[in-house]
N, C-alpha and C positions, 0 to 999 in steps of 0.2 A: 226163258226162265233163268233167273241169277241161280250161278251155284253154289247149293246149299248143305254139298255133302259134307261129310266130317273129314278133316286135314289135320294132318298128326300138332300138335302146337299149340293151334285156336280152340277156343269156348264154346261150348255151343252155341248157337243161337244169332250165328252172324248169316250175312249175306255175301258175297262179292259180285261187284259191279266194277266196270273199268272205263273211264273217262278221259280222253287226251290221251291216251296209249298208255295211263296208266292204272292200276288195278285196287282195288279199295276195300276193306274187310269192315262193313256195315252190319251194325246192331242198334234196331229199333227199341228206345223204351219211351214210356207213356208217363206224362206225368200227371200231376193233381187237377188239371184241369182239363184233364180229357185228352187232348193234344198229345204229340208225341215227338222225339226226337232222334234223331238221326247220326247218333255215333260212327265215326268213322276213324280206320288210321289205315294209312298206305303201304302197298304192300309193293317191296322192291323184286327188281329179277334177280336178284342172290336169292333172295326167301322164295319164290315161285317152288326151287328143287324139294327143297328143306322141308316144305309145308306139303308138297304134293298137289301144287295147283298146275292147273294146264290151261295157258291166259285165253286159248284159243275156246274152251268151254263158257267164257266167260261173260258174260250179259253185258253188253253197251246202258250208260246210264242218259238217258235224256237232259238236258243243260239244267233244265228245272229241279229235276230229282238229283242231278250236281251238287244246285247251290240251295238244297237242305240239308246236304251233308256239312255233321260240326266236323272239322277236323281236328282228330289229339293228339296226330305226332305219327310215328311211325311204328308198325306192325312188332319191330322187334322188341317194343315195349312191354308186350301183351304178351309175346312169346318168350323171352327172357326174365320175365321180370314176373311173370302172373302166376299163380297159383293154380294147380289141379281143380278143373271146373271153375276158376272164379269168372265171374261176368268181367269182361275188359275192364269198365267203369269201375269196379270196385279196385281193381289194378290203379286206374288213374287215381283214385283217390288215393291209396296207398300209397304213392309216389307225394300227393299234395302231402298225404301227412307227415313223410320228409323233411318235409319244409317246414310246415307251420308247427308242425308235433301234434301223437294223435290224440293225444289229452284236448287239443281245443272244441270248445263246445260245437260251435257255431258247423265245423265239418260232423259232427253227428247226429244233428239236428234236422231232421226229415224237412221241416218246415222251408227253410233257411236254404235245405242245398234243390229242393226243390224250384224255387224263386231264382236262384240261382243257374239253374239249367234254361229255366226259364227263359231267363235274359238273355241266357246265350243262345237259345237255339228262335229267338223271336228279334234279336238285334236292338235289346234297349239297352238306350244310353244309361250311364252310371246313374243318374239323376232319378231317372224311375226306378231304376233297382233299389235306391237308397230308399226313397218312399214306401217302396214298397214294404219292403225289408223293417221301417220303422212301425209297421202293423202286425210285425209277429211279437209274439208273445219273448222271444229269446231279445229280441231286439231290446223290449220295452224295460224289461231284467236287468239291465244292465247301464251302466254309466258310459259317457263316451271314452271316458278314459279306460276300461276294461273292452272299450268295440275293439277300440283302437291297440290296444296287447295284442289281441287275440285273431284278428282279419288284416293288419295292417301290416305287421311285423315279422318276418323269417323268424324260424326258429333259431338262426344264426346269431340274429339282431336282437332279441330276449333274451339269448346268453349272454350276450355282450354286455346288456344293461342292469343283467342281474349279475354279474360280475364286478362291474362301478360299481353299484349299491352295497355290495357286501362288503368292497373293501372300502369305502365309506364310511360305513358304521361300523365297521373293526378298529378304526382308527380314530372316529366319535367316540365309540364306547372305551375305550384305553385309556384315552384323553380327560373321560369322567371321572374315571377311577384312578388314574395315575397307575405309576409302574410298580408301587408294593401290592398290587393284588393280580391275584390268576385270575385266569378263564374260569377255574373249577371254584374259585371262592365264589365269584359271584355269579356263578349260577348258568353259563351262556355258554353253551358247545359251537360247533358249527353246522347241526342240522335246525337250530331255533334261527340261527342267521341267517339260514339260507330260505327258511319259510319266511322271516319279517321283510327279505330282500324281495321273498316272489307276492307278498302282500302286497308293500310298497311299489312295485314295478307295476303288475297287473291291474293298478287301479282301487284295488279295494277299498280304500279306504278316502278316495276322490284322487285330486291328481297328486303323482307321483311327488311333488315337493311336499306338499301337508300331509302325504300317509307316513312321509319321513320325518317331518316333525313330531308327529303325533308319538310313532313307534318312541322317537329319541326323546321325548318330553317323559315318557312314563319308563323308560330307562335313568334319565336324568333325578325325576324321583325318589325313585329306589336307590340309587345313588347317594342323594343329600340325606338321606338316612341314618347314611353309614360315615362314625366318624374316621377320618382320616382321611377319605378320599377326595380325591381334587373337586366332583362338585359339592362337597361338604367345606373344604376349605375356600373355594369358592362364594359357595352361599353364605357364610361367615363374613367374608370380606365386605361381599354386597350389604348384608344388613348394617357391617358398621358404617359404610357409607353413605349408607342411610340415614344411619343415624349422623351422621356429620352433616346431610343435606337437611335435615330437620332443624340443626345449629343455623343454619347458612341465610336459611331465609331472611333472619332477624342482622344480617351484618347487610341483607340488600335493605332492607329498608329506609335507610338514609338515601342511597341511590335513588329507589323511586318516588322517595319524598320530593326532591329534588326536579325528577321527570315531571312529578305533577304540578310542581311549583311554576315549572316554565308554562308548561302547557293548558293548565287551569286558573294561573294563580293564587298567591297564598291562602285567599278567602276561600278556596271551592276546593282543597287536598281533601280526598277521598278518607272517609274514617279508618284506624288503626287495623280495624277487622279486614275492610277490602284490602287495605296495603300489605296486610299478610297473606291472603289468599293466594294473591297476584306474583309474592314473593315465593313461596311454595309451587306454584306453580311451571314459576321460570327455574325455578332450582330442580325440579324432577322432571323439566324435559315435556310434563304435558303442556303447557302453553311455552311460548314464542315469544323475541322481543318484537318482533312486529308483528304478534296479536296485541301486547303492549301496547307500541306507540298508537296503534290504531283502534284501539278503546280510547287511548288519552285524546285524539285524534276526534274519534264520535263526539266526546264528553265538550270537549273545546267548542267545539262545532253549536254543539245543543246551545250553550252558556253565553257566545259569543257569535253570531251569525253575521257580523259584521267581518269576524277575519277569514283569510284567502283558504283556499283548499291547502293542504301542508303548512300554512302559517300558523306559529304557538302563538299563547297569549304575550308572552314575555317578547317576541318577535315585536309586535307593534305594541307593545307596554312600555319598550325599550323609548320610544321617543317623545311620550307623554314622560316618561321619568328624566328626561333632559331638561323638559320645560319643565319641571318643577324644579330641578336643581339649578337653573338658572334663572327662575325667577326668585327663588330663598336666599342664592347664594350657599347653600350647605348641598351634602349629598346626601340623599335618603335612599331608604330598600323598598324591597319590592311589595315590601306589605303596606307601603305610607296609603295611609287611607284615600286620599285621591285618586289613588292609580286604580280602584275601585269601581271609581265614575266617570269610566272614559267608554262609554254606549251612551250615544245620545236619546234625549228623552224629548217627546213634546210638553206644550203647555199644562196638558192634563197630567203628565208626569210619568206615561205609558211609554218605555222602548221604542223607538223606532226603526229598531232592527240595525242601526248604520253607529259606525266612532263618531265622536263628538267632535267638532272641527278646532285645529288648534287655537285659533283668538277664541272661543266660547271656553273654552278648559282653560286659556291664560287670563282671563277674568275670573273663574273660579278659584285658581290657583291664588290671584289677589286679594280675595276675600278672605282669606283663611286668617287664624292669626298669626299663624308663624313666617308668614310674608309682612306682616309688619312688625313682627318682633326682629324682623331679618335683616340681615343689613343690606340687601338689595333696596328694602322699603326706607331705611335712614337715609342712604346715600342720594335716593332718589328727594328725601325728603330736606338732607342739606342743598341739592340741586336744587330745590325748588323756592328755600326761603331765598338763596340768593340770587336767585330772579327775578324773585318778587323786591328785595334790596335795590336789585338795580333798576327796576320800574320804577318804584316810587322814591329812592334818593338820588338815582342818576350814576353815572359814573364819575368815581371820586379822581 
């Protein structure tokens, strides 16, 4: 039989068994699923005297009854460290909440530290414990960003970051207000900083950047409320720039007149209304110049199926307007109504989807009258009486 008498130090309720030559101070408990586990911590030959153990009294453990023992460290834990009657385990925990602090939920939650023993004393990988763990009710409570304060982080490492956060917002919040106003004027000691800081760290309010937003946007607020403070002078500036960005759009509108002029051509410039939308738009940052070129981009595309992917109208407009100034002799813009009719059509007079080839447009360009008003058409036309001279009178 293991001995199970009572030694000056230990709780009741252990056992001792000794294994490999060494001796073991086992306490059985049971948990929610019937099962039971096997507490152990080892017990040295200095504490043998101390304790009033005598190894020779002492029960051999079988290799199987061995390895269901958990091990939690060593004997002086329980004896130094434990309290009058506590169960060893309540010791260990005591020691866990060191660590993590005893405020955290999840160490006082029957559920939770049950599942938890569980794993340990049945060898499941983290993978099921997690699962498992996501079917308690504490689990389901709560956000990953508060699992994660609370199971993840030393008490060490939650100071540390409630530390940054606070001096953070002491130096956000200063910043709002500027240097003419106290602590005491507006309202903010350092027991509010230090709860907005364990807000924000712990999750509460999702993940720690937007629980920091949030806190600092309803600071921020309060703030622009109040005249004279930096974000009231602030917010002043911003509206008048606002208002200047209101002036602004109407000095781009020539600009994008100009963009659509290449890209669409004269005849197809988007009405006044779009043109101001688009300029309010690029002026406050919610749209882009290249959501810009790439609406002009679409529109071209739609209008003109003939030109290349990235090619403007005015791209290949450009060399239909050479042939027209070369066949007038003068130079025209980009609006000369020809430059119009450069998508060829069939007989029926339907689009064909393709440019018009350049001898079919330099016979158009002929027909107009301004090619025979032109002096391309005289010059061609003095060339031509004097050939017809030297056919029928010969050379003089």
């Amino acid at each position: 039989m293991p001995d199970t008498s009572s030694h000056t130090g230990l709780p009741a309720g252990y056992k001792l068994y000794q294994f490999g030559g060494k001796v073991y101070a086992v306490y059985k408990v049971k948990l929610a699923n019937g099962k039971y586990v096997y507490l152990s911590w080892r017990v040295s030959e200095e504490d043998f005297k101390a304790l009033g153990i005598n190894k020779d009294k002492v029960q051999r453990a079988t290799k199987a009854q061995f390895h269901s023992f958990q091990f939690f460290g060593d004997i002086s834990q329980i004896v130094k460290k434990g309290k009058q009657g506590e169960h060893p385990f309540m010791t260990y925990l005591r020691e866990t909440y060191e660590t993590y602090g005893k405020n955290m939920s999840w160490l006082n939650n029957k559920e939770i530290m049950e599942l938890w023993l569980m794993a340990w004393a049945e060898g499941w990988d983290p993978g099921r414990l997690t699962e498992a763990m996501k079917h308690t009710k504490w689990y389901q409570s709560r956000t990953a960003y508060q699992r994660e304060w609370e199971m993840d982080l030393s008490r060490a490492d939650r100071k540390a970051k409630l530390d940054l956060i606070e001096t953070q917002l002491r130096q956000d919040i200063q910043d709002m207000w500027g240097p003419t106003f106290s602590w005491q004027d507006i309202g903010i000691d350092d027991q509010k900083l230090k709860k907005w800081a364990e807000q924000i760290a712990s999750g509460k309010f999702g993940s720690p950047e937007d629980g920091y937003q949030m806190i600092l946007q309803d600071i921020r607020d309060m703030a622009e409320k109040v005249e004279g403070s930096q974000a009231w002078i602030d917010q002043e500036q911003q509206a008048e720039e606002q208002r200047n960005f209101m002036n602004r759009p109407e000095d781009m509108l020539q600009q994008l007149m100009e963009d659509a002029r290449m890209w669409l051509g004269p005849n197809a410039v988007p009405d006044q209304g779009t043109l101001e939308k688009w300029a309010k738009g690029l002026v406050s940052g919610n749209k882009s110049e290249a959501d810009w070129l790439q609406w002009l981009e679409g529109q071209s595309k739609a209008l003109y199926p003939w030109l290349a992917p990235g090619e403007a109208w005015q791209d290949r407009a450009s060399s239909y307007k050479s042939i027209i100034e070369q066949e007038l002799g003068i130079e025209v813009g980009w609006d000369y109504p020809l430059l119009a009719k450069i998508g060829a059509i069939d007989p029926n007079g339907k689009p064909t989807g393709e440019a018009l080839n350049y001898q079919d447009f330099i016979e158009q360009v002929r027909q107009t009258n301004d090619f025979w008003e032109g002096p391309v058409a005289k010059e061609e036309g003095f060339g031509l009486l004097s050939q017809l001279n030297y056919v029928f009178n010969g050379v003089q």
